[in-house]
PLY file of the C-alpha trace (Angstrom):
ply
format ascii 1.0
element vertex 188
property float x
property float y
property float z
element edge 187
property int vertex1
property int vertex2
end_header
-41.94 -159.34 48.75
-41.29 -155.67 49.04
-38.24 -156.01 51.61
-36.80 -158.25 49.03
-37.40 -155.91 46.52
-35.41 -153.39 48.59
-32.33 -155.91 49.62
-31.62 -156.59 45.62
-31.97 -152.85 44.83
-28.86 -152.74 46.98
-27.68 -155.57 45.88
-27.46 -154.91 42.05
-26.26 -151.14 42.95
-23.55 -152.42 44.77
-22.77 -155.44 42.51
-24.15 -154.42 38.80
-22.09 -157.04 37.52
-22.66 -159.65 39.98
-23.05 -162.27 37.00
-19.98 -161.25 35.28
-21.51 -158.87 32.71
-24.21 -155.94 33.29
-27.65 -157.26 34.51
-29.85 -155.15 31.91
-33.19 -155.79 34.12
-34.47 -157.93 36.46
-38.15 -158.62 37.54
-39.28 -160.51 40.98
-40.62 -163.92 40.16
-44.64 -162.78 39.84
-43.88 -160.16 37.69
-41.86 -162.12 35.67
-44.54 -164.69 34.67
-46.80 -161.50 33.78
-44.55 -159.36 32.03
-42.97 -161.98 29.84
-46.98 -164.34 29.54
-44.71 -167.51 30.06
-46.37 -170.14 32.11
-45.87 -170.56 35.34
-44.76 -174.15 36.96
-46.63 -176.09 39.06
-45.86 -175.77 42.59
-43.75 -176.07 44.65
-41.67 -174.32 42.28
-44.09 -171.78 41.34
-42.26 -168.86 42.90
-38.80 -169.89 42.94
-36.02 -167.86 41.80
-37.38 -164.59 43.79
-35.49 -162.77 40.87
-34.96 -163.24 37.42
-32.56 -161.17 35.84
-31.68 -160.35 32.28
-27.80 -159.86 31.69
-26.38 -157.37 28.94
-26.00 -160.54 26.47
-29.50 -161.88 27.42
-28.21 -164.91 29.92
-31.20 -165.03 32.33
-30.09 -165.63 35.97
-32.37 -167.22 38.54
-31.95 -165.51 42.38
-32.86 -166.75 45.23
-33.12 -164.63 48.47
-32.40 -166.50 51.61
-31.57 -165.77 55.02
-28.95 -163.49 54.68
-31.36 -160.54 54.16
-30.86 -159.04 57.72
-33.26 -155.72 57.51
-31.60 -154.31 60.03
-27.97 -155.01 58.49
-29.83 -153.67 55.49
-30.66 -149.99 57.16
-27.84 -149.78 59.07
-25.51 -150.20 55.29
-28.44 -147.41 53.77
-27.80 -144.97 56.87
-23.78 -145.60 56.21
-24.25 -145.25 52.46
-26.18 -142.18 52.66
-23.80 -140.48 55.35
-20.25 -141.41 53.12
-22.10 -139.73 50.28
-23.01 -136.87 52.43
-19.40 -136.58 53.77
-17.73 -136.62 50.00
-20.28 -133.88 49.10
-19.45 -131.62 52.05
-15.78 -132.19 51.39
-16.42 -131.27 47.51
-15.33 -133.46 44.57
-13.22 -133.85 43.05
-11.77 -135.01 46.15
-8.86 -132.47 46.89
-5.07 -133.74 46.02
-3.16 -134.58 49.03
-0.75 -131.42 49.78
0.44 -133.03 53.47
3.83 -133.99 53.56
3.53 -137.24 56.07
0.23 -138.78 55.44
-0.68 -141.43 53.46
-4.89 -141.24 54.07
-7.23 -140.69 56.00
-9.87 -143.03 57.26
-12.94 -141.18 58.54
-15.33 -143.48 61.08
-18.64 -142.09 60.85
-21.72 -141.58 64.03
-25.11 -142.99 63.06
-26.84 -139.48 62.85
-28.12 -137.73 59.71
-25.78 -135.25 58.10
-27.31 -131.61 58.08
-26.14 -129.90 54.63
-25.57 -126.47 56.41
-23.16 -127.71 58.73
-21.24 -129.03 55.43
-18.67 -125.58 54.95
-18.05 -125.81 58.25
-17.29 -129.29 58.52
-15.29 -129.36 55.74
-13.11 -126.74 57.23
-12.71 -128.66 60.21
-12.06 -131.49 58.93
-8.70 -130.29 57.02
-7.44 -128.05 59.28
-7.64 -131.04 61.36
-5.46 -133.35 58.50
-3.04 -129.79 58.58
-2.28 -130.06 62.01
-2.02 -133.56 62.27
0.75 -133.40 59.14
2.39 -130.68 61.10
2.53 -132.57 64.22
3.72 -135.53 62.49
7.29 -134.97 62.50
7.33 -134.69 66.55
6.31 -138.08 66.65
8.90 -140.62 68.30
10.50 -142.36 65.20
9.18 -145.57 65.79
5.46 -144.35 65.86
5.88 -142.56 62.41
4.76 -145.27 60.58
1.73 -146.02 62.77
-1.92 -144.87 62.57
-3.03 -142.46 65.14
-6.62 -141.08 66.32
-7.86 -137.81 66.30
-8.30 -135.80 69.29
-11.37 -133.97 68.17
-12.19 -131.38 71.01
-11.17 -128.55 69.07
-13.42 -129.54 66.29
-17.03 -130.04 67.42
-18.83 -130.03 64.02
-16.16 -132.63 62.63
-17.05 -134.82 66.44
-20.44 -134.20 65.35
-20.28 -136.53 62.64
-17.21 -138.58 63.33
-15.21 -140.42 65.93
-12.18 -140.93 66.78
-12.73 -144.53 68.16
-11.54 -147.02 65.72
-14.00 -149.99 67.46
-17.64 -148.29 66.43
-20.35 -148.33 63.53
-18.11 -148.63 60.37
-15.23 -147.35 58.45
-14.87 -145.57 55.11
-12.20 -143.72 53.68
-11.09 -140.84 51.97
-8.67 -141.21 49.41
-6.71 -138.18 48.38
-5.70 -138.26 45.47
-2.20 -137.21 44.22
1.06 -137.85 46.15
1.70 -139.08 49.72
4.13 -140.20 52.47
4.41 -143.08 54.85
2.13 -143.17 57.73
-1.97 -142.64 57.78
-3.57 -140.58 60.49
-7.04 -140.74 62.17
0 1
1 2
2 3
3 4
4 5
5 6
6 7
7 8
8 9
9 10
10 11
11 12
12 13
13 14
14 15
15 16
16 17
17 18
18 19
19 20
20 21
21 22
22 23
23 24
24 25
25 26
26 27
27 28
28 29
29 30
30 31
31 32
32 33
33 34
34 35
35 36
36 37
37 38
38 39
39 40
40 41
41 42
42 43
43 44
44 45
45 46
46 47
47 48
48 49
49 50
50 51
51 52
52 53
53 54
54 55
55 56
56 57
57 58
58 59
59 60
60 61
61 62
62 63
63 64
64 65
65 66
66 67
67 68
68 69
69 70
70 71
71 72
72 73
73 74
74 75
75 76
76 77
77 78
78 79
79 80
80 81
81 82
82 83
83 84
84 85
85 86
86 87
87 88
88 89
89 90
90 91
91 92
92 93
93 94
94 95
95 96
96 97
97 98
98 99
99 100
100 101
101 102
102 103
103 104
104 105
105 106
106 107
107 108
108 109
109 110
110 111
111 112
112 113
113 114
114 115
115 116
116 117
117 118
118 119
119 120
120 121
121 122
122 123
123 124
124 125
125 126
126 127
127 128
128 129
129 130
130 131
131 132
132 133
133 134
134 135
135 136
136 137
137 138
138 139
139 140
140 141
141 142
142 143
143 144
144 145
145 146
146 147
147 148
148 149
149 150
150 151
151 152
152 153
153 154
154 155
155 156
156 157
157 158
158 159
159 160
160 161
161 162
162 163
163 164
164 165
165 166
166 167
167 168
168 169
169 170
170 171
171 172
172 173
173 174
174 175
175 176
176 177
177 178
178 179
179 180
180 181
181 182
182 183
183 184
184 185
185 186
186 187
C-alpha cells in the first residue's frame, strides 16, 4: 500500500481540511486495526476504507482510494510542487510588492528540470529585469492589445529560459502574485 500511502500524503497536504475541519491523524486500514486493538471485520470488508482518519473534533472518516491515483500524475504534481517552491525561494519572500506601472501579474510556466540553487541570484535577476522591460515596453503596445496577455521573448535571458517558457500550451502553470498595487493588463 505504500503508493497509496504516498497519494494521501499529498492529498491531506494539499487538502488538510478535506472533511470540513482539520484531519488530526489518519492511519491506513492495517494499521488502524493494530494501533487502535479493535477487531477487524470479516471479509470482504476486512480492508476497506484504505484510510481512516481522525478529524480535529474526533469524527472518524473512512477513505477509499480508487482509480484516480495516476502515479505518474502523482510525480509529475511532486516535480511541479517542488520546482514552484524552488522558484518562490530564488525570487525571495516575502514576495516583492509590485512597483510596475502596467502589469497586473505574472504567470510563470515552468520546464520539467530540477532547479539548481546557485543559479537562484541569477535567475532572480533575470527574471525582473525581464517584468522591468516588459512594463516599460508596455505603453508602445497598440491600444487594443493593452489589455491582453503577452509572452516573453526570453533570448536575452538564458538562466530565466532555463527554467521557464514562454509557451503558454506546456507542463503547467503557476503564478506569482505581487503583492501591492497594479494596473490593467498581465504579461508573460
Amino acid at each position: 500500500m505504500g503508493s497509496e500511502r504516498a497519494s494521501f500524503e499529498c492529498f491531506i497536504e494539499a487538502c488538510p481540511k478535506f472533511a470540513d475541519e482539520l484531519i488530526r491523524n489518519w492511519e491506513e486500514i492495517c494499521d488502524w486495526y493494530r494501533i487502535t486493538g479493535q477487531q477487524r471485520p470479516e471479509p470482504p470488508d476486512h480492508d476497506r476504507p484504505d484510510i481512516i482518519c481522525v478529524t480535529e473534533s474526533g469524527r472518524k472518516i473512512g477513505v477509499e482510494l480508487k482509480a484516480w491515483i495516476n502515479e505518474e500524475q502523482i510525480a509529475k504534481a511532486k516535480l511541479q510542487a517542488m520546482f514552484e517552491e524552488n522558484i518562490l525561494r530564488a525570487i525571495g519572500r516575502p514576495l516583492p510588492s509590485n512597483d510596475t506601472t502596467h502589469l497586473r501579474g505574472v504567470v510563470l510556466k515552468g520546464r520539467a528540470r530540477r532547479f539548481n540553487k546557485q543559479d537562484s541570484e541569477e535567475f532572480k535577476n533575470q527574471l525582473f529585469e525581464l517584468i522591468r522591460q516588459a512594463d516599460d515596453k508596455w505603453p508602445s503596445k497598440a491600444s487594443w492589445d493593452q489589455t491582453l496577455t503577452q509572452r516573453a521573448d526570453l533570448a536575452a535571458f538564458p538562466m530565466v529560459a532555463k527554467y521557464l517558457t514562454s509557451s503558454l500550451d506546456k507542463i503547467s502553470v503557476s503564478s506569482l502574485p505581487f503583492q501591492g498595487r497594479g494596473h490593467a493588463g498581465n504579461a508573460y
